[in-house]
N, CA, C and O atoms as CSV, one atom per row, in Angstrom:
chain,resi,resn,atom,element,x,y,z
A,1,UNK,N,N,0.842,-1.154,0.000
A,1,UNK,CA,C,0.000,0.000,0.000
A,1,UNK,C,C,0.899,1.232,0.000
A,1,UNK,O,O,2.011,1.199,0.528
A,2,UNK,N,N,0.301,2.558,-0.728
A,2,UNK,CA,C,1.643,3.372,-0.948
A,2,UNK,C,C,0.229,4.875,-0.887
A,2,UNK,O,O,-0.842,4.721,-1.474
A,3,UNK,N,N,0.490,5.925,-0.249
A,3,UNK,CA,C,-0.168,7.029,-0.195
A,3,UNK,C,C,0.437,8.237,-0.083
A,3,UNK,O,O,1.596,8.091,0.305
A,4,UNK,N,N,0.155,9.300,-0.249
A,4,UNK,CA,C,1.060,10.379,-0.158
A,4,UNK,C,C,-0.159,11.581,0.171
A,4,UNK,O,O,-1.170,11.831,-0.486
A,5,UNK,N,N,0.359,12.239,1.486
A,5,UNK,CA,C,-0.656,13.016,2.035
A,5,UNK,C,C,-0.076,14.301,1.782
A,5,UNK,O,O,1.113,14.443,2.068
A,6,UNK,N,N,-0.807,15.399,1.223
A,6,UNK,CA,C,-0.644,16.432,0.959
A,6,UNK,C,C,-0.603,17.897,1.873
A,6,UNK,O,O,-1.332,17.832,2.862
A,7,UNK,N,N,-0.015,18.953,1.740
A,7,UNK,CA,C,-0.608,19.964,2.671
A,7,UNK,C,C,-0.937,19.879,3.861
A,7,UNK,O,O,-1.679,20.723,4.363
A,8,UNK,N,N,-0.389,18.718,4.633
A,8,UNK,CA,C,-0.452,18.596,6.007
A,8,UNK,C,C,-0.534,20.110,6.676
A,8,UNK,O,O,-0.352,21.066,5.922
A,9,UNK,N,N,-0.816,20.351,8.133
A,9,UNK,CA,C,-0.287,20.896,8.888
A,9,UNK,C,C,1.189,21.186,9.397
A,9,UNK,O,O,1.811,20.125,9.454
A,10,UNK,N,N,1.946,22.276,9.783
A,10,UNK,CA,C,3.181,22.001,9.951
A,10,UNK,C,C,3.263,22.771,11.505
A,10,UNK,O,O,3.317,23.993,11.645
A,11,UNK,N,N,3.261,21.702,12.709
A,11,UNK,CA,C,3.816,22.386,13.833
A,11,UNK,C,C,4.985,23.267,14.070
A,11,UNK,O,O,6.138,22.838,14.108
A,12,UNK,N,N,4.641,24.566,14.234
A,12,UNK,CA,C,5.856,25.561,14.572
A,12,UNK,C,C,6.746,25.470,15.601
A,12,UNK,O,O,7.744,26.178,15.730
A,13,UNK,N,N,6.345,24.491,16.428
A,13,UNK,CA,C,7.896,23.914,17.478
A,13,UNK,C,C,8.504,23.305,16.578
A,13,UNK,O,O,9.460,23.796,15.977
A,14,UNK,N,N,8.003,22.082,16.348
A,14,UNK,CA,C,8.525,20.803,15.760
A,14,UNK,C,C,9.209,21.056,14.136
A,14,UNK,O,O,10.291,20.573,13.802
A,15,UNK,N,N,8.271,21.974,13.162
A,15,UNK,CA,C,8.400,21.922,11.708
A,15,UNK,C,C,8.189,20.595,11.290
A,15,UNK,O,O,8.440,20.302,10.121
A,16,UNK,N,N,7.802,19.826,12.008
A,16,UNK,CA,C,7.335,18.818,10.950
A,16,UNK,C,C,5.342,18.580,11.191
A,16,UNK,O,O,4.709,18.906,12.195
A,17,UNK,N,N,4.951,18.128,10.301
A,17,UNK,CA,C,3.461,17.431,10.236
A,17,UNK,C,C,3.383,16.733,11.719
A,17,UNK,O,O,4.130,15.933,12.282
A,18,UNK,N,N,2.004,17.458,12.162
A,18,UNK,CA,C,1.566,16.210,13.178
A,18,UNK,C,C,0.350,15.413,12.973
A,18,UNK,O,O,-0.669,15.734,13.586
A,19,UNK,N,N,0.349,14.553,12.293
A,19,UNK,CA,C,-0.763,13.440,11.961
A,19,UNK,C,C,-1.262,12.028,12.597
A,19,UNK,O,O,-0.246,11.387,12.866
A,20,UNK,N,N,-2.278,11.389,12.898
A,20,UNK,CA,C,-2.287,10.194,13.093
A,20,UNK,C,C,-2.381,9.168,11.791
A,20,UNK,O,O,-3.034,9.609,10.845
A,21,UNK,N,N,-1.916,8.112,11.671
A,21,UNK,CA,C,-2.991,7.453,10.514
A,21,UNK,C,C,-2.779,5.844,10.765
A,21,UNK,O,O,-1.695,5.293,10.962
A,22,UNK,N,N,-4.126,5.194,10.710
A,22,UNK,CA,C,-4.217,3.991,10.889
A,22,UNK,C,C,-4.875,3.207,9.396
A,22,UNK,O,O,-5.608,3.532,8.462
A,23,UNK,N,N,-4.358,2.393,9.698
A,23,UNK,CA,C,-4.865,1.613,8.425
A,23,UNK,C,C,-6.285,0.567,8.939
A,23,UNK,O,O,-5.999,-0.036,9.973
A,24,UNK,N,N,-7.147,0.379,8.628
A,24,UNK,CA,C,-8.054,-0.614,9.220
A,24,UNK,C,C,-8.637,-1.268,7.969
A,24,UNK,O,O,-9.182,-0.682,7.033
A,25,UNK,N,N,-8.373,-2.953,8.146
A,25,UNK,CA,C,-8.702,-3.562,7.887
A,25,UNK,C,C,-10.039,-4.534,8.074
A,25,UNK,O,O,-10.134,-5.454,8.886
A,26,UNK,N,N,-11.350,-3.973,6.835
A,26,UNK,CA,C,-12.592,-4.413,7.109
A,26,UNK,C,C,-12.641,-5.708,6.109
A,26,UNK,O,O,-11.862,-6.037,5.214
A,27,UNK,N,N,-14.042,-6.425,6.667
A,27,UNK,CA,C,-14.563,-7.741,5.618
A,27,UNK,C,C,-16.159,-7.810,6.062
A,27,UNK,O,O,-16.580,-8.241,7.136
A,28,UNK,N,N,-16.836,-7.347,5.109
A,28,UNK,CA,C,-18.086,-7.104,5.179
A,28,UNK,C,C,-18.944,-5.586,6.038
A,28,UNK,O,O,-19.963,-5.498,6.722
A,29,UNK,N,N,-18.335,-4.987,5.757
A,29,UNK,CA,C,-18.457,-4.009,6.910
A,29,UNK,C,C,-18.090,-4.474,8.471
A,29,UNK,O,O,-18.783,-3.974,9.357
A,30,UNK,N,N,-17.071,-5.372,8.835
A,30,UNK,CA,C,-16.628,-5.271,10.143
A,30,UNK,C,C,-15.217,-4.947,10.175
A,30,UNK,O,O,-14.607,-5.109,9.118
A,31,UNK,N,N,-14.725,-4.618,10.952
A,31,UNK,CA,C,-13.596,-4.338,11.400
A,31,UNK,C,C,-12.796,-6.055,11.936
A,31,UNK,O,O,-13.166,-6.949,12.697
A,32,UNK,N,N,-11.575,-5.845,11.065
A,32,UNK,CA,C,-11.106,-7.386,11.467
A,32,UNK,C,C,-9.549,-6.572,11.861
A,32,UNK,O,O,-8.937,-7.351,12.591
A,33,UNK,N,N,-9.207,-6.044,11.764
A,33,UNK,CA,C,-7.704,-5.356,12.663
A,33,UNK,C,C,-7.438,-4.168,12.155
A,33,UNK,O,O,-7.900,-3.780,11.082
A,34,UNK,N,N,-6.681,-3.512,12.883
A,34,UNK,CA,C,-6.340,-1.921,13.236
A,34,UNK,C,C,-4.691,-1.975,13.164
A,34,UNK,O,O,-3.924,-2.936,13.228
A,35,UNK,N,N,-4.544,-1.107,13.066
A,35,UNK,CA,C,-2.486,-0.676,12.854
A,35,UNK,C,C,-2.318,0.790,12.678
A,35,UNK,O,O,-2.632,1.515,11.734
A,36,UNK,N,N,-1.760,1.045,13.783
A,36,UNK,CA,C,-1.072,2.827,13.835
A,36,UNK,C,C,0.200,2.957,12.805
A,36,UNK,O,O,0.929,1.993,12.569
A,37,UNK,N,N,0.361,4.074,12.297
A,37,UNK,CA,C,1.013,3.968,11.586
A,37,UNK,C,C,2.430,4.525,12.732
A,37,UNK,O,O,2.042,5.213,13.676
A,38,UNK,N,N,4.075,4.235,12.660
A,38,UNK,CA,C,4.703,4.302,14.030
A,38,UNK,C,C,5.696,5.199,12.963
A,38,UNK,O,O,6.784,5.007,13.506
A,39,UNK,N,N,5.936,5.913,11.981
A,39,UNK,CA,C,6.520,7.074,11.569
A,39,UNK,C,C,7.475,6.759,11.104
A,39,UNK,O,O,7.787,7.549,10.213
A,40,UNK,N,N,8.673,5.395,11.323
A,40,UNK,CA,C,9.823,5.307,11.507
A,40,UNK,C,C,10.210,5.409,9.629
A,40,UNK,O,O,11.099,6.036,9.052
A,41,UNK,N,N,9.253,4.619,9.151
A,41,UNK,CA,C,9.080,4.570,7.846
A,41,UNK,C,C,8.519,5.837,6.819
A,41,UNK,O,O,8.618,5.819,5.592
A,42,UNK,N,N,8.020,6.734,7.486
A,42,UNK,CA,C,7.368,7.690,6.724
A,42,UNK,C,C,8.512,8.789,6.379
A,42,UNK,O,O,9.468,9.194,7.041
A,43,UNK,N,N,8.047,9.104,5.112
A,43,UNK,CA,C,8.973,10.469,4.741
A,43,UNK,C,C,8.163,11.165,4.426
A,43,UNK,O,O,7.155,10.777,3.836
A,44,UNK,N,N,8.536,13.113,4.929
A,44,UNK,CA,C,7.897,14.157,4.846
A,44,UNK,C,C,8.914,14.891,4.203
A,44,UNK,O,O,10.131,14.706,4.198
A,45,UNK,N,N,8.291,15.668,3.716
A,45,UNK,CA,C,8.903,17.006,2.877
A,45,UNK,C,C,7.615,18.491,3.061
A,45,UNK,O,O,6.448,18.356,3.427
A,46,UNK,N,N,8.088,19.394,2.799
A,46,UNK,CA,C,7.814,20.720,3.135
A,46,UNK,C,C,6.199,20.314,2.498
A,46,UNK,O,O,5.191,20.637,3.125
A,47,UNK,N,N,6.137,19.626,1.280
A,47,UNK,CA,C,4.615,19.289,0.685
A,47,UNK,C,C,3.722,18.224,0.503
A,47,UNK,O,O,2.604,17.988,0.045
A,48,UNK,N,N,4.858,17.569,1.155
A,48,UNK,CA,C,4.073,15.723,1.313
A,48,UNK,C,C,4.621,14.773,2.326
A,48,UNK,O,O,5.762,14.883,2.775
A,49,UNK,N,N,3.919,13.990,2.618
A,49,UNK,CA,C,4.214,12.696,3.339
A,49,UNK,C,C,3.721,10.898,2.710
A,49,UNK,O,O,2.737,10.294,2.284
A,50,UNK,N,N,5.025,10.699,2.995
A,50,UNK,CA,C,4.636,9.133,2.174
A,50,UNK,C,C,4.924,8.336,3.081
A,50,UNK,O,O,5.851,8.342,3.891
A,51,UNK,N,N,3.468,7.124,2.796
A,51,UNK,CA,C,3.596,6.369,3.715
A,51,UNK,C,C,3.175,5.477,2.514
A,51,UNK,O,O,2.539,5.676,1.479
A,52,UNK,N,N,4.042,3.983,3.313
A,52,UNK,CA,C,4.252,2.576,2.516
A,52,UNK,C,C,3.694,1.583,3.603
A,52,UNK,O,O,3.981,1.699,4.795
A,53,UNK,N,N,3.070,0.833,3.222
A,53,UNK,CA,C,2.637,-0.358,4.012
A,53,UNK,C,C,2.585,-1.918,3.415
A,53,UNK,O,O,1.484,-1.899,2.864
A,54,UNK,N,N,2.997,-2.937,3.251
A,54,UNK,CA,C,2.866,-4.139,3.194
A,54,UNK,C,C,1.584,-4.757,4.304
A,54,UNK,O,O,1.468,-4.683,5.527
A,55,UNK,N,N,0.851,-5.288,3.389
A,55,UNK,CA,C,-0.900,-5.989,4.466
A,55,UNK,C,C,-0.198,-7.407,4.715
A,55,UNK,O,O,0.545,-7.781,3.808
A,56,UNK,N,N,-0.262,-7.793,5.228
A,56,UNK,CA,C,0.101,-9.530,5.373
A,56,UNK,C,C,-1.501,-10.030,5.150
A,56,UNK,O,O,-2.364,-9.821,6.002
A,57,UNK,N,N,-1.726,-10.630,4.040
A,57,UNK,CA,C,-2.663,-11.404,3.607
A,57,UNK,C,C,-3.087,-12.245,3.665
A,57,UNK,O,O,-4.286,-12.468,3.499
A,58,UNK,N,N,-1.681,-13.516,4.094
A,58,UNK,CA,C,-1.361,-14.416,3.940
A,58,UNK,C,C,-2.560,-15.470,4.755
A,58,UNK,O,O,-3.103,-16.436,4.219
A,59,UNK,N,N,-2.765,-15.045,6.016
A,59,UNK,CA,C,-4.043,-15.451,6.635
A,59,UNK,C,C,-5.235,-14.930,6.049
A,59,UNK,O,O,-5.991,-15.849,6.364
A,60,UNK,N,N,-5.993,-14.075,5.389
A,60,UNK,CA,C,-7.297,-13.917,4.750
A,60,UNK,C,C,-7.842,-14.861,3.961
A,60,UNK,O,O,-7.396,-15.415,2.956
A,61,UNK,N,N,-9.229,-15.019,4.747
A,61,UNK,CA,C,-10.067,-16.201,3.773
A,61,UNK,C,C,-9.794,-15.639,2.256
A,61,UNK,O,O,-9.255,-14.561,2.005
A,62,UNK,N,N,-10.373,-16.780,1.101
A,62,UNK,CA,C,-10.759,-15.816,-0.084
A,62,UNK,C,C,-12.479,-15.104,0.252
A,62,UNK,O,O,-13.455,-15.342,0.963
A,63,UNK,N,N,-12.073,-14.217,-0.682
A,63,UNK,CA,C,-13.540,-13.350,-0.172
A,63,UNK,C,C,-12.676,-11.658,-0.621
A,63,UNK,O,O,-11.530,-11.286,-0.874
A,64,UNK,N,N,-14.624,-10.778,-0.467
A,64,UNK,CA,C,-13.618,-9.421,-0.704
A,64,UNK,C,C,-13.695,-8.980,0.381
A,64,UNK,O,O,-14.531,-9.428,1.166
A,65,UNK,N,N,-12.601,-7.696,0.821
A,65,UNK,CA,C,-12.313,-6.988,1.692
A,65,UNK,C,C,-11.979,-5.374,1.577
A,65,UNK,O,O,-11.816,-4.960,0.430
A,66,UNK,N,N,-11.882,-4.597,2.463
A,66,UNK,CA,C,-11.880,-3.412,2.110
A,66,UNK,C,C,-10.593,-2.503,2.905
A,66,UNK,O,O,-10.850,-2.436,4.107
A,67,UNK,N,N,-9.481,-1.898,2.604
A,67,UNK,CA,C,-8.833,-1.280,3.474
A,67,UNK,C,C,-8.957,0.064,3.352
A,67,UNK,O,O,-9.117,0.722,2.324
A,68,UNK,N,N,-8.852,0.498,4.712
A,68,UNK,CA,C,-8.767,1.871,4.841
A,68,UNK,C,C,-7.857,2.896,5.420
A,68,UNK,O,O,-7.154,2.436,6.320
A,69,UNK,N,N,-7.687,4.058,5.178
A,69,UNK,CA,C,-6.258,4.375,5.484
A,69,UNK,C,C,-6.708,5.830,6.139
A,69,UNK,O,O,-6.823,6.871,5.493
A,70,UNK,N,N,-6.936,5.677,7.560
A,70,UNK,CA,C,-7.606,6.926,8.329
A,70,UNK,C,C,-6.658,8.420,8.663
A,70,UNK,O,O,-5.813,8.074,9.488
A,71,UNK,N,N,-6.553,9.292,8.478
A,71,UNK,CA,C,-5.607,10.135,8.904
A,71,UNK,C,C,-6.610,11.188,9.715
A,71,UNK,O,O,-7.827,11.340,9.611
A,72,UNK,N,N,-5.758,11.772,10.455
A,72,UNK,CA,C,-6.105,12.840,11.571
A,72,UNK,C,C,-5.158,14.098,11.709
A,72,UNK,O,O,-4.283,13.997,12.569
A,73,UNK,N,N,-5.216,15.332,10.940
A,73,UNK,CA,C,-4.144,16.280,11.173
A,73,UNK,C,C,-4.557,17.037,12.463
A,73,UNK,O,O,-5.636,17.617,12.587
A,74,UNK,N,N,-3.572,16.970,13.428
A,74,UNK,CA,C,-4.047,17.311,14.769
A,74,UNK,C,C,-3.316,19.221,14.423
A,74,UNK,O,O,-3.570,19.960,15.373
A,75,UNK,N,N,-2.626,19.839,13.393
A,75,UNK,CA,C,-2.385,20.891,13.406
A,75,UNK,C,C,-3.649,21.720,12.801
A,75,UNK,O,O,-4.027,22.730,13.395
A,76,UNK,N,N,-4.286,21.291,11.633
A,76,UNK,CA,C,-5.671,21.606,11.060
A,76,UNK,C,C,-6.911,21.280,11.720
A,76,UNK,O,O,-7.858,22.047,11.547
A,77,UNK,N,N,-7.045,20.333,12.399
A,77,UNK,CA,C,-7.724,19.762,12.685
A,77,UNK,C,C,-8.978,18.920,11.721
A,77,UNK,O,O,-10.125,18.688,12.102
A,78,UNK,N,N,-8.388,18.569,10.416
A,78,UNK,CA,C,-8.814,17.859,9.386
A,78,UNK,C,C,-8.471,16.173,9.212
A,78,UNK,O,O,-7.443,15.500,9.135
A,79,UNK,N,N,-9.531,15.981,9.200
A,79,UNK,CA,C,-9.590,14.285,9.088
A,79,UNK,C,C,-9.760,13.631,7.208
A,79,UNK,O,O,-10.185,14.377,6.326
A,80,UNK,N,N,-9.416,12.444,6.986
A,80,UNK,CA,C,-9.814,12.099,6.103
A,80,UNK,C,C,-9.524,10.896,5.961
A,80,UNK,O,O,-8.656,10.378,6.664
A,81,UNK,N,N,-10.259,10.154,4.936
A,81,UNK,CA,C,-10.225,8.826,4.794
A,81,UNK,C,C,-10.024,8.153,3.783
A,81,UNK,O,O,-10.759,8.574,2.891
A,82,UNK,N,N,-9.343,7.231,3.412
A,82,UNK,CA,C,-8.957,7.146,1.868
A,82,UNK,C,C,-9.307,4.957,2.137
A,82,UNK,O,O,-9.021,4.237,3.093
A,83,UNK,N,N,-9.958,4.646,0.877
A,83,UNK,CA,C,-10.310,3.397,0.791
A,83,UNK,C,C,-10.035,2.688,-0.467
A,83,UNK,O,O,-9.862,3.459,-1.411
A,84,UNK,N,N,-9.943,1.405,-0.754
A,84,UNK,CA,C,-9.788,0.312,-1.202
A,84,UNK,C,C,-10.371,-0.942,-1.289
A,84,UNK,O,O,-10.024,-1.869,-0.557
A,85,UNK,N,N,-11.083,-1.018,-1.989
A,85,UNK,CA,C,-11.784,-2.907,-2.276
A,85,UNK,C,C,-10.987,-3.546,-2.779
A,85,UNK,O,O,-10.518,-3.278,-3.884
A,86,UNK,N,N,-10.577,-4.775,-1.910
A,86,UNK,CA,C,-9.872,-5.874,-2.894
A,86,UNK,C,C,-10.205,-7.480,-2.894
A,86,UNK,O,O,-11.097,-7.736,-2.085
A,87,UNK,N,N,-9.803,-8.409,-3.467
A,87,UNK,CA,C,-10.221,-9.435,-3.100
A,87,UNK,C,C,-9.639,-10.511,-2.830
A,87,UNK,O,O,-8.910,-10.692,-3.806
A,88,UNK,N,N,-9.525,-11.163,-2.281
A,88,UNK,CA,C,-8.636,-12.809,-2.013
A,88,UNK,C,C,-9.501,-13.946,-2.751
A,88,UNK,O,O,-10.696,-14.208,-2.616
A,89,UNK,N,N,-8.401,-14.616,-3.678
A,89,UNK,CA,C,-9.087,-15.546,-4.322
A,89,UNK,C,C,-7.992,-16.327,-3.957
A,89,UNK,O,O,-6.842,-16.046,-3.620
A,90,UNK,N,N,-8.816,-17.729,-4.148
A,90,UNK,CA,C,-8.256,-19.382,-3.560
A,90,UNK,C,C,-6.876,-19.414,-4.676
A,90,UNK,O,O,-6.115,-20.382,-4.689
């Protein structure tokens, strides 16, 4: 999974973006696991932030599923949500 968040907020202590973002993993409209994203991996620049994720699949029935990629700019106070249908076949 690969996203790139735009126009963040930029804290004036810090200069960098302060964001949350979790990825959540649904199957049928439920929630089957959650994951914070932990930064170590993310790169920011003055106009973007990229974040990369690998899903481990490897356990998912076949069937479709949906991921979602939640962010929270705690400097704007703007949320948003970005999604994905995909499917596991046998």
């Amino acid at each position: 999974m690969y996203l790139q968040i735009y126009n963040a907020g930029i804290d004036q202590t810090t200069l960098r973006p302060v964001v949350d973002v979790e990825y959540v993993l649904l199957k049928d409209g439920k929630e089957l696991g959650r994951q914070a994203e932990d930064w170590r991996g993310a790169k920011s620049n003055d106009e973007r932030m990229t974040l990369s994720r690998l899903i481990d699949s490897r356990n998912l029935a076949p069937g479709e599923y949906r991921i979602e990629v939640r962010v929270k700019d705690h400097v704007t106070g703007q949320a948003l949500t970005q999604a994905a249908n995909f499917t596991i076949e046998k």
